[in-house]
N, CA, C and O atoms as a DFTB+ gen file, in Angstrom:
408 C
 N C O
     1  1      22.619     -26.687     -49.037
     2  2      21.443     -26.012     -48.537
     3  2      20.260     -26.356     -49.435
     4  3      20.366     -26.397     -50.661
     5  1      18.981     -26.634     -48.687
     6  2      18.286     -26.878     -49.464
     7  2      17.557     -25.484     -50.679
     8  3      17.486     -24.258     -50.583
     9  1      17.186     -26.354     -51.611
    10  2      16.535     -24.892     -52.681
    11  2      15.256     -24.453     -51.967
    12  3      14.586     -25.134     -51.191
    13  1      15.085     -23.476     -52.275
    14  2      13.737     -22.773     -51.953
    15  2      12.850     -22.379     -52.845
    16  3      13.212     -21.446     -53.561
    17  1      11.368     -22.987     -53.087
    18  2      10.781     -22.804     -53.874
    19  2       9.672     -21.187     -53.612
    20  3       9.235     -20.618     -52.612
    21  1       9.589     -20.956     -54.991
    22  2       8.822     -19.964     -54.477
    23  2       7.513     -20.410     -54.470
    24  3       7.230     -21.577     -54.741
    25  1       6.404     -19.270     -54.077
    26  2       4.935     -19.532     -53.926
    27  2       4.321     -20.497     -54.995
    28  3       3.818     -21.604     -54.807
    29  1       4.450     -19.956     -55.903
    30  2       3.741     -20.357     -57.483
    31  2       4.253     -21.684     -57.302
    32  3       3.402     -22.376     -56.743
    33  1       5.335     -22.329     -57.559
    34  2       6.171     -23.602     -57.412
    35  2       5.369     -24.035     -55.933
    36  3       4.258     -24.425     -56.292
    37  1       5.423     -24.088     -55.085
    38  2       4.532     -24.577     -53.918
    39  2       3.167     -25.228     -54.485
    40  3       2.866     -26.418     -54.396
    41  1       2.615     -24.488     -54.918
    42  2       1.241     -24.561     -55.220
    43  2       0.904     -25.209     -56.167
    44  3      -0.171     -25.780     -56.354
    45  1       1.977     -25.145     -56.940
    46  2       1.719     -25.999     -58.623
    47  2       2.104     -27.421     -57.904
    48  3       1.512     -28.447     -58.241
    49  1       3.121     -27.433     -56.900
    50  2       3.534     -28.732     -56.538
    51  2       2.119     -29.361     -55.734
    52  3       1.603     -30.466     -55.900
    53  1       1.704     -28.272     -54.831
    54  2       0.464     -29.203     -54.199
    55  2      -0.917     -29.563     -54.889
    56  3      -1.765     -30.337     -54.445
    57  1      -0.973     -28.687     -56.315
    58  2      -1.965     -29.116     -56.943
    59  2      -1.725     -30.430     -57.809
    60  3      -2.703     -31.069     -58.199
    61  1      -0.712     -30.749     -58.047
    62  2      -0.324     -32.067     -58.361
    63  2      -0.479     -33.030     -57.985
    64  3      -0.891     -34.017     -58.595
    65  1       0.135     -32.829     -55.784
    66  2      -0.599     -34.014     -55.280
    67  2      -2.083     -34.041     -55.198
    68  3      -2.665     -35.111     -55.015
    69  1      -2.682     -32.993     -55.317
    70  2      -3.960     -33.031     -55.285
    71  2      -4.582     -34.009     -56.509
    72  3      -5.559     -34.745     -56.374
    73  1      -3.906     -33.868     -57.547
    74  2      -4.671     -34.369     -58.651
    75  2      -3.951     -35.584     -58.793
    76  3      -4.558     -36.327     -59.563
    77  1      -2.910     -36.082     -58.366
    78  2      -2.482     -37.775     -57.996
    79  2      -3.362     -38.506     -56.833
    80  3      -3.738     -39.678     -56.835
    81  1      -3.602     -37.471     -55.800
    82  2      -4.674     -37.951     -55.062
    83  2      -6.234     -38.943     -55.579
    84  3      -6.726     -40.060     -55.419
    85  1      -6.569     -37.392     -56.400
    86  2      -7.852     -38.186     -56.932
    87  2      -7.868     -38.613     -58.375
    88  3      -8.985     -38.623     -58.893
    89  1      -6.878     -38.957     -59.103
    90  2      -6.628     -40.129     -59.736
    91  2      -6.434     -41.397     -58.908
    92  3      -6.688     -42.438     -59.515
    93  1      -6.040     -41.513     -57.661
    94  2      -5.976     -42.673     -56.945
    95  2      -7.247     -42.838     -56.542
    96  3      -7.404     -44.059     -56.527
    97  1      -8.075     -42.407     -56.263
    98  2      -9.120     -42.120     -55.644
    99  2     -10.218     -43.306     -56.527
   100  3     -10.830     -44.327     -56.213
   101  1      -9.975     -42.216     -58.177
   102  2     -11.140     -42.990     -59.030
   103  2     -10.644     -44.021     -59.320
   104  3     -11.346     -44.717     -60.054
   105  1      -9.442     -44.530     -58.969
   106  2      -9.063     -45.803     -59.215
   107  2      -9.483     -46.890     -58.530
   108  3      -9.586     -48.027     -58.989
   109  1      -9.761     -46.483     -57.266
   110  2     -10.484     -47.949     -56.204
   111  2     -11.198     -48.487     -56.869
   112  3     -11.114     -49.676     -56.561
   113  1     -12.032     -48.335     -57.788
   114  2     -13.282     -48.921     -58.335
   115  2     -12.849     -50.401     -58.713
   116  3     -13.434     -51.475     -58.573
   117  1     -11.383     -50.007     -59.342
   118  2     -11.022     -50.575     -60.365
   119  2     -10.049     -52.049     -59.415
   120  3      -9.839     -53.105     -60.011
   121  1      -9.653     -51.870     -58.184
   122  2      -8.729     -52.331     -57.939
   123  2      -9.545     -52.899     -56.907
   124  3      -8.955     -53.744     -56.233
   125  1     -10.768     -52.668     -56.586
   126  2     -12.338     -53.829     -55.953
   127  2     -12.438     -54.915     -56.848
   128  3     -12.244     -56.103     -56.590
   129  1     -12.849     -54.256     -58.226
   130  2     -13.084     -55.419     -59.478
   131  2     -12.007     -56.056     -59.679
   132  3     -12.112     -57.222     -60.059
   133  1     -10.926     -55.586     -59.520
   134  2      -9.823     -56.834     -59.945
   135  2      -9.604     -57.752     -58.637
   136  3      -9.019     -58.833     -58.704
   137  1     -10.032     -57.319     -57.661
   138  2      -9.946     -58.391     -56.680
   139  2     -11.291     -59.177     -56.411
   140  3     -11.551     -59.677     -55.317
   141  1     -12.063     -59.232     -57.438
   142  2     -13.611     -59.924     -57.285
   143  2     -14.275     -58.990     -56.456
   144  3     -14.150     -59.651     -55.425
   145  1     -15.010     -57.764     -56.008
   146  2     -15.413     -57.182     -54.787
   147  2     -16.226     -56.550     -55.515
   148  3     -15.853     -56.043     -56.573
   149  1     -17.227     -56.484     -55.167
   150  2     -17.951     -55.474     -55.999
   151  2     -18.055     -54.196     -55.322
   152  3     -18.489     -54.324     -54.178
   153  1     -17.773     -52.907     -55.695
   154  2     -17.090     -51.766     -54.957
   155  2     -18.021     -50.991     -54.287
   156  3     -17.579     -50.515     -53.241
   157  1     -19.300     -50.681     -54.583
   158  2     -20.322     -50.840     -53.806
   159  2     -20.591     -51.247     -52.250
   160  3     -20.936     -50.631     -51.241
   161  1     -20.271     -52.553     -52.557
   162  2     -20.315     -53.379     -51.220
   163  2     -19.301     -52.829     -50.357
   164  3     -19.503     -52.201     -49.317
   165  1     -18.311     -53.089     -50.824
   166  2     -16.962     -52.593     -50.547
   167  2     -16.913     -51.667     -49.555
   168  3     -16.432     -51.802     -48.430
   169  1     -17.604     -50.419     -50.188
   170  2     -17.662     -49.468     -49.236
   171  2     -18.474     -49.428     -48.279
   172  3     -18.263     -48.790     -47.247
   173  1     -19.505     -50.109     -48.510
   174  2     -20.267     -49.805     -47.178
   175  2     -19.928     -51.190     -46.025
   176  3     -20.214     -51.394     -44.845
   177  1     -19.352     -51.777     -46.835
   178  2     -18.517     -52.622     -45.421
   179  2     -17.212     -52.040     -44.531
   180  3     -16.856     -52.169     -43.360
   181  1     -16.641     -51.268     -45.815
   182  2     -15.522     -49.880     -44.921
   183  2     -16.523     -49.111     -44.073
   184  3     -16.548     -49.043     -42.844
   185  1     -17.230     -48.623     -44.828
   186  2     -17.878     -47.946     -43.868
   187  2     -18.716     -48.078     -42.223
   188  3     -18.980     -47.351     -41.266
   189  1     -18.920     -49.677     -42.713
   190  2     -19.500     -49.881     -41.159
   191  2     -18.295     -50.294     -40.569
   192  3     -18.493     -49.814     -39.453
   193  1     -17.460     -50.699     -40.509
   194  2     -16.263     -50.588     -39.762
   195  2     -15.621     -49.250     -39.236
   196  3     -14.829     -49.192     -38.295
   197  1     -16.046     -48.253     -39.927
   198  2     -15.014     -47.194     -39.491
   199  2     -16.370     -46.743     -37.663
   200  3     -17.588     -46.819     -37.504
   201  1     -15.623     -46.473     -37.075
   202  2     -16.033     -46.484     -35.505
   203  2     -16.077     -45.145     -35.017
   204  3     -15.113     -44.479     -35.395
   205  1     -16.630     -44.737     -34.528
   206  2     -16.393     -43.242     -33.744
   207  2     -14.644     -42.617     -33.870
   208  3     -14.115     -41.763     -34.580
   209  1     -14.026     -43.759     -32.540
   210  2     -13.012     -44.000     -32.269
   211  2     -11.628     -43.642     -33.749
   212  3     -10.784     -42.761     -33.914
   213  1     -11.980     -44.650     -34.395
   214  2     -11.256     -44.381     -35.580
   215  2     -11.282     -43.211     -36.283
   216  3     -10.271     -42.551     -36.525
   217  1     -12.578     -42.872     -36.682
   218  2     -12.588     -40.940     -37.188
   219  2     -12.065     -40.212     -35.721
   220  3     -11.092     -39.479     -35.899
   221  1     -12.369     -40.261     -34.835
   222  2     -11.594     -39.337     -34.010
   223  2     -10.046     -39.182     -33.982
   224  3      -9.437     -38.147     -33.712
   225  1      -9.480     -40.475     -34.330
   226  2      -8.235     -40.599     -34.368
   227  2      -7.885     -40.331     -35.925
   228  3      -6.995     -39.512     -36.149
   229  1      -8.265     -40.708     -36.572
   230  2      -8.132     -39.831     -37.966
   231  2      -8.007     -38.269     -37.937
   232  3      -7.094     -37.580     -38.392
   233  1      -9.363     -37.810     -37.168
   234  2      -9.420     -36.167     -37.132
   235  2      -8.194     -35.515     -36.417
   236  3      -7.720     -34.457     -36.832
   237  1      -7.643     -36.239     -35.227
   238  2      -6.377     -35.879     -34.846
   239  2      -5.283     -36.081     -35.321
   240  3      -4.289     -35.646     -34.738
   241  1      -5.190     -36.684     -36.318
   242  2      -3.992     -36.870     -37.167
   243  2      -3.683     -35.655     -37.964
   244  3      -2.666     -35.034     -38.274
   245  1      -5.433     -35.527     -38.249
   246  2      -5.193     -34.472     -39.833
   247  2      -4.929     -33.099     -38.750
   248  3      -4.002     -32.376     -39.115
   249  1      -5.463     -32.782     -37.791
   250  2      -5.233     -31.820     -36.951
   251  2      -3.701     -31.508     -36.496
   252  3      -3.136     -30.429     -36.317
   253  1      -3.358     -32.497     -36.406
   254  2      -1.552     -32.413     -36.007
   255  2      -0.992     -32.116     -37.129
   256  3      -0.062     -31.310     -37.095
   257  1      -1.421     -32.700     -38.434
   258  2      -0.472     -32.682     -39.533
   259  2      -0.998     -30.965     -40.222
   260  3      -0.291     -30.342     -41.015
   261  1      -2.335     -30.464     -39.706
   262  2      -2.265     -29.096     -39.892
   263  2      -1.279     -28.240     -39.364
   264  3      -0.599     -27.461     -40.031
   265  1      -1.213     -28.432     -37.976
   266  2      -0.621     -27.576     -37.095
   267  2       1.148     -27.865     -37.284
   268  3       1.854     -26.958     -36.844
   269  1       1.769     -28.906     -37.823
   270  2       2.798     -28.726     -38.407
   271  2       3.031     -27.748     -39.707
   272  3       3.897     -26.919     -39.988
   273  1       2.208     -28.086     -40.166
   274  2       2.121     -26.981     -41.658
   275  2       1.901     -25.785     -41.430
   276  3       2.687     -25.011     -41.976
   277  1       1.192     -25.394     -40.880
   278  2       1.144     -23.889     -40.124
   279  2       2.713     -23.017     -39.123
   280  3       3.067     -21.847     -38.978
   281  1       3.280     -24.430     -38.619
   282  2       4.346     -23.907     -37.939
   283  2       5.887     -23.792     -38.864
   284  3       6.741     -22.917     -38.724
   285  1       5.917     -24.989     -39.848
   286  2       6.767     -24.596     -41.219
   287  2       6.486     -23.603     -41.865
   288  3       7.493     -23.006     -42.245
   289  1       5.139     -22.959     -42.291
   290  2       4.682     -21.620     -42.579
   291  2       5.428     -20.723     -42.051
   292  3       6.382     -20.302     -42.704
   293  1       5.167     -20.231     -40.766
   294  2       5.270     -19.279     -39.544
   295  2       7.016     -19.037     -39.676
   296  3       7.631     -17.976     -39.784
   297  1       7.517     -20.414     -39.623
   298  2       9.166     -20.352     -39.681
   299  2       9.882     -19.971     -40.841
   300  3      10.987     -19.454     -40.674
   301  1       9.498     -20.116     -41.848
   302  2       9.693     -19.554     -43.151
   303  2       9.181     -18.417     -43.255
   304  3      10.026     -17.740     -43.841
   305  1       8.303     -17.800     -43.037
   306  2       7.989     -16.103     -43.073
   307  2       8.716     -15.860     -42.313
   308  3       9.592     -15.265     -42.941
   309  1       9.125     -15.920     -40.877
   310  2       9.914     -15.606     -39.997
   311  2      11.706     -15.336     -40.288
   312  3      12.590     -14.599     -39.850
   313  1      11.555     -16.470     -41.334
   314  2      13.151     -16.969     -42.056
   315  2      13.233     -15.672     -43.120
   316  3      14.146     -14.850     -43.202
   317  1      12.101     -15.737     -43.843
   318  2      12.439     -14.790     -44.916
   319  2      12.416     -12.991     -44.130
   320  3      13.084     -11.969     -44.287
   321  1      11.746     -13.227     -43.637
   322  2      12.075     -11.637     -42.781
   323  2      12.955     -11.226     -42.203
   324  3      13.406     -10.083     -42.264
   325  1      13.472     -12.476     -41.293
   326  2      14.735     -11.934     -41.188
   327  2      15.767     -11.990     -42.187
   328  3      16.851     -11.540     -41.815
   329  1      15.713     -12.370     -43.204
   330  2      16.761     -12.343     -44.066
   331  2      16.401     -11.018     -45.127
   332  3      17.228     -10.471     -45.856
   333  1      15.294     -10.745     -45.036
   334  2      15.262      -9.443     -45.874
   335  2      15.639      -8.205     -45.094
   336  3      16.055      -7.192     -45.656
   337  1      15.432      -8.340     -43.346
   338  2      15.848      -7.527     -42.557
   339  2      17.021      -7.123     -42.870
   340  3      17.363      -5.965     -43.111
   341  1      17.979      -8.545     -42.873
   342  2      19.532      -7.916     -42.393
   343  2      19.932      -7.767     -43.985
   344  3      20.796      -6.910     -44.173
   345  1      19.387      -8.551     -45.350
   346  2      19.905      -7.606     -46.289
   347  2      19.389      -6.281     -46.892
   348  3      19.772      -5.819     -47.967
   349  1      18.290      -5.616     -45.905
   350  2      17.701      -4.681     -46.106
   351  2      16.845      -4.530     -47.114
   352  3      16.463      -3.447     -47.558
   353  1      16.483      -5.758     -47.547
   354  2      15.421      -5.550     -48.669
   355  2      15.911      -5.796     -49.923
   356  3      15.138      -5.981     -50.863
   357  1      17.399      -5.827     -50.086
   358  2      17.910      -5.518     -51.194
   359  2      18.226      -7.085     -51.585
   360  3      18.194      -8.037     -50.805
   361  1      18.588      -7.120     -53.206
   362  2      19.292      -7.988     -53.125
   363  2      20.000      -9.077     -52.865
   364  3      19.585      -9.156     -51.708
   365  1      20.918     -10.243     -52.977
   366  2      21.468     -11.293     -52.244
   367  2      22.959     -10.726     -52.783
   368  3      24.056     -10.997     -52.294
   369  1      22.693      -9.921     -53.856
   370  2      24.069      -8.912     -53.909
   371  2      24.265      -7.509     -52.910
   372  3      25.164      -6.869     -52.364
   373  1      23.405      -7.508     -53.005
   374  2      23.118      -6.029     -52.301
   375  2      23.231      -4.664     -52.987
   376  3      22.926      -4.463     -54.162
   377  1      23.701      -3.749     -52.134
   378  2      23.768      -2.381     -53.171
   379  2      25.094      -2.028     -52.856
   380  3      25.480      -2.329     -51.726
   381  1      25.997      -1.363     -53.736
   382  2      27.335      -0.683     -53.835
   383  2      27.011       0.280     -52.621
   384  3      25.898       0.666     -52.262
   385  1      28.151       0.553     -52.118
   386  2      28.802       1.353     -50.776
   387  2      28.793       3.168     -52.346
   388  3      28.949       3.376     -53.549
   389  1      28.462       3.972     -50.915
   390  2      28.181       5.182     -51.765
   391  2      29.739       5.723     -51.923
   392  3      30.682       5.534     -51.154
   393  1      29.702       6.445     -53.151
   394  2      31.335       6.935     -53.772
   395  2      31.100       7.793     -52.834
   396  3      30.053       8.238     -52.364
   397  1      32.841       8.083     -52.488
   398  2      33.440       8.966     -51.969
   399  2      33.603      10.805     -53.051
   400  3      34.545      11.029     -53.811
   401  1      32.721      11.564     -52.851
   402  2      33.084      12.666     -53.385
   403  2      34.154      13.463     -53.363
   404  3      34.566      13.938     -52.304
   405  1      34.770      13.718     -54.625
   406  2      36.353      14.343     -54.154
   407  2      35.766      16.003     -55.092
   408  3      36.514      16.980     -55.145
């Protein structure tokens, strides 16, 4: 079964990719100049290439790949509720059965 991370662990994990992100990011500069390009240029030749068409299809990507993340959300709260339902809140041990008074 897979492990389950908690919140804090989630977050520390996505601030990580966040910050591998834009270490990649400030790196283009670097990887224009090593290919002769001056990075400048660079971009605004990406840039006139990118087309209506292409950001629209970009924007629907990132839109789908939201709405997956939202529905792994939804299923995991859903997961954990019912599992706190049926162990009542308690425990993954649970609570002792009440003594019998004699």
């Amino acid at each position: 079964m897979a492990s389950r991370n908690t919140p804090d662990e989630i977050m520390a994990q996505a601030q990580n990719l966040i910050a591998q992100a834009q270490r990649e990011l400030d790196q283009t500069d670097d990887v224009y100049r090593r290919q002769g390009l001056d990075p400048q240029k660079a971009r605004q030749v990406l840039q006139a290439q990118s087309t209506a068409d292409v950001h629209a299809q970009a924007q629907a990507a990132f839109q789908e790949d939201l709405a997956a993340i939202e529905r792994e959300v939804q299923e995991e709260a859903a997961r954990l509720s019912f599992d706190a339902a049926r162990t009542g809140g308690q425990s993954a041990g649970g609570s002792r059965p009440p003594r019998s008074m004699v």
